[in-house]
C-alpha positions as CSV (number, residue, x, y, z in Angstrom):
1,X,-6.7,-25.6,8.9
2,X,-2.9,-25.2,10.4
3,X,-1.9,-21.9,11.1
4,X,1.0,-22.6,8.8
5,X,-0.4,-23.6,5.5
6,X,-0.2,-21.4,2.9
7,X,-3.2,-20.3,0.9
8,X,-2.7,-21.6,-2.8
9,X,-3.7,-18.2,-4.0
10,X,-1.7,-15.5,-2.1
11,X,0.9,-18.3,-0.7
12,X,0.3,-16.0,2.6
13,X,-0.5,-18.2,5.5
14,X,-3.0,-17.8,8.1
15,X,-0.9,-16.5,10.7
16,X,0.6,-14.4,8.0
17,X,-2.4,-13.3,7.4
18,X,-3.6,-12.6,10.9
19,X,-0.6,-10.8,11.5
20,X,-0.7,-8.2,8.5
21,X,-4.6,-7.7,9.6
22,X,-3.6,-6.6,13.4
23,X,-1.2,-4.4,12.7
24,X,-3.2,-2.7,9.7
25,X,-5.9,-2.3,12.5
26,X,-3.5,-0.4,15.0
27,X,-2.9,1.6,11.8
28,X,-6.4,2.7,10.6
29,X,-7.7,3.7,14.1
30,X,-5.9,7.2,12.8
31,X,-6.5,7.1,9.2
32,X,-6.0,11.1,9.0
33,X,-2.7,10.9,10.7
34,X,-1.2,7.8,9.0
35,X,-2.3,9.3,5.6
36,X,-0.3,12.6,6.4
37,X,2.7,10.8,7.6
38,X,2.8,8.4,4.8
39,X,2.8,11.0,2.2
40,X,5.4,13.0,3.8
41,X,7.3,10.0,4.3
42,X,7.0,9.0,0.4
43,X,7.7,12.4,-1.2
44,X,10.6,12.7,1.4
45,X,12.1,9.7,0.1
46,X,10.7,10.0,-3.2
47,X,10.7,13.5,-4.1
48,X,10.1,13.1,-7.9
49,X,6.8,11.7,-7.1
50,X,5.0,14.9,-5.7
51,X,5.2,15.7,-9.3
52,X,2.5,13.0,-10.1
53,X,0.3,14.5,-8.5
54,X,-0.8,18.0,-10.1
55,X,-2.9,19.4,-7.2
56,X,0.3,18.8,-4.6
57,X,3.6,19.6,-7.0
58,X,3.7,23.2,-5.6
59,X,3.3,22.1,-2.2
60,X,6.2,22.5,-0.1
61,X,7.0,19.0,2.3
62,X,6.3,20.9,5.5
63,X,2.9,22.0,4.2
64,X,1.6,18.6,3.6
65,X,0.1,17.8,6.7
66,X,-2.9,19.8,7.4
67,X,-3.6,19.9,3.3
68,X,-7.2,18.8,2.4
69,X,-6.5,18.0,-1.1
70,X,-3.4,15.3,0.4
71,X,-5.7,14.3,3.2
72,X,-8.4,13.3,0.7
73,X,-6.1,11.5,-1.5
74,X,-4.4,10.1,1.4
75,X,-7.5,8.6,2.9
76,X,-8.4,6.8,0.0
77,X,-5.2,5.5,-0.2
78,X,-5.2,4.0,3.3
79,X,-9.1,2.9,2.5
80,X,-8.1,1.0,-0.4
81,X,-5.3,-0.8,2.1
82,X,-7.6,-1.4,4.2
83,X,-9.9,-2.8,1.8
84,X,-6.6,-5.2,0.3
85,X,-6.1,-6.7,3.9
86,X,-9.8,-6.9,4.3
87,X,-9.7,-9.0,1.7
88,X,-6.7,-11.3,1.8
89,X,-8.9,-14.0,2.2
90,X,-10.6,-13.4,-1.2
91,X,-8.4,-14.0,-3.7
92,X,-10.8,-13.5,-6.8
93,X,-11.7,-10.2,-5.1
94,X,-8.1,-9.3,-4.3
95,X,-6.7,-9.6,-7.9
96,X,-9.5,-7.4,-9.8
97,X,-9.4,-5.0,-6.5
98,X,-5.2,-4.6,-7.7
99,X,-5.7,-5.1,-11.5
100,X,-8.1,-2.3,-11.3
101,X,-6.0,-0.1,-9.2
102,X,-2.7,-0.9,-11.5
103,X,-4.7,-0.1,-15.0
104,X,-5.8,3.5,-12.9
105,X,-2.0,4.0,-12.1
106,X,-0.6,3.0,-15.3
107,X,-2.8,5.8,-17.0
108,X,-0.8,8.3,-14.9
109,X,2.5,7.4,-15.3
110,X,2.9,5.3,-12.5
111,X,5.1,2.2,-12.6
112,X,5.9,-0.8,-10.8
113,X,9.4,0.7,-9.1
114,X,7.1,3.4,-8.0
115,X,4.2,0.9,-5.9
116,X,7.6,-1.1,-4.8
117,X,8.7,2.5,-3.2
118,X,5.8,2.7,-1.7
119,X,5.7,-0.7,-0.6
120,X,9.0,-0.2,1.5
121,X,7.3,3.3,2.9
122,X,4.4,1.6,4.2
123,X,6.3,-1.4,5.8
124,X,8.6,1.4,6.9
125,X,6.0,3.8,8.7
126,X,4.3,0.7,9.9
127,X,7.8,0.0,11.4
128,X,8.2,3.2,13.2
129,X,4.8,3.6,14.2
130,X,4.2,0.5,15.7
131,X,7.6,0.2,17.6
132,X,9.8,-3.4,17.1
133,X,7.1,-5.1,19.8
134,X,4.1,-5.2,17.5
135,X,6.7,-5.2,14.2
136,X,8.7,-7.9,14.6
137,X,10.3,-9.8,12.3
138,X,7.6,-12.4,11.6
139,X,5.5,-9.3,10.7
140,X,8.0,-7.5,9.0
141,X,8.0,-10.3,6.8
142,X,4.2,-11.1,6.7
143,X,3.8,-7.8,5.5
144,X,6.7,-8.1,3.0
145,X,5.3,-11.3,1.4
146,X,1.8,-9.2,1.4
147,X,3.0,-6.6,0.0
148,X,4.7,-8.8,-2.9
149,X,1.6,-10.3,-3.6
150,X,-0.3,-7.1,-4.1
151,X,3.0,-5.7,-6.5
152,X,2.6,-8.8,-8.5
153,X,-1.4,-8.4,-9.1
154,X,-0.7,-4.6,-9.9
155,X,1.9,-5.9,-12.7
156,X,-0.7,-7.0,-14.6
157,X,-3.0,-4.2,-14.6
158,X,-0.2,-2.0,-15.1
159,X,0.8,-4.5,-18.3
160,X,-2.8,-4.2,-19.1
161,X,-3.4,-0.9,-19.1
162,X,-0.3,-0.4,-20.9
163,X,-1.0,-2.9,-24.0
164,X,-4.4,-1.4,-24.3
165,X,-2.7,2.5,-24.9
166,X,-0.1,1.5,-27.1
């Protein structure tokens, strides 16, 4: 199979693919550490947010890193990331792993704007962390064209989850 074909599913091509599961593995060698950073760097840009979550809306931004309850919560954010590029080859997997994880979000009063902000801090610490080198722009836009594949999944549990409350 060329290197260059999209995947019918994800329209993510191998390369694409490759590339988003390289620099995710640079990433998760320091889970702890990524986690911190990308919750400070989400609430920083996103301050509203921190009020989402009722365990950290006290917590002042320079208290964040070292937190247990943000570590935890941060881990299992960058676990299930791990666990969406682990399975970008899986489609059927992929869209119940993100319909699942959209109907848990919609419950709390997350919306799609909000996974889109997160979306551009993710691409954004992997952009600083991993220097212009590693993040060029064919994995800039790998991970852009990933990332809009997982948002798009996510719609529907979020539309789910939402026609089922009301």
């Amino acid at each position: 199979m060329s290197e260059d074909i999209p995947d019918p599913a994800t329209g993510l091509t191998p390369k694409e693919k490759n590339v988003v599961r390289d620099t995710w593995a640079i990433v998760k060698k320091d889970i702890k550490g990524a986690g911190y950073e990308l919750f400070v760097r989400f609430f920083t840009e996103n301050p509203s947010y921190q009020s989402l979550f009722p365990v950290l809306k006290d917590i002042p931004i320079s208290e964040i890193r070292g937190n247990k309850k943000i570590l935890a919560h941060a881990t299992n954010v960058l676990y299930t990331l791990t666990a969406l590029v682990d399975n970008l080859d899986e489609p059927d997997c992929l869209t119940e792993m993100l319909k699942k994880l959209g109907g848990n979000h919609a419950k709390r009063g997350v919306n799609l704007s909000m996974f889109d902000n997160l979306g551009k801090t993710i691409i954004g610490l992997l952009k600083d962390s991993l220097g212009p080198e590693i993040m060029n722009d064919f994995a800039i836009s790998a991970w852009n064209k990933t990332y809009a594949v997982i948002e798009s999944v996510v719609k529907v549990g979020l539309d789910e989850a939402s026609k089922t409350s009301a």
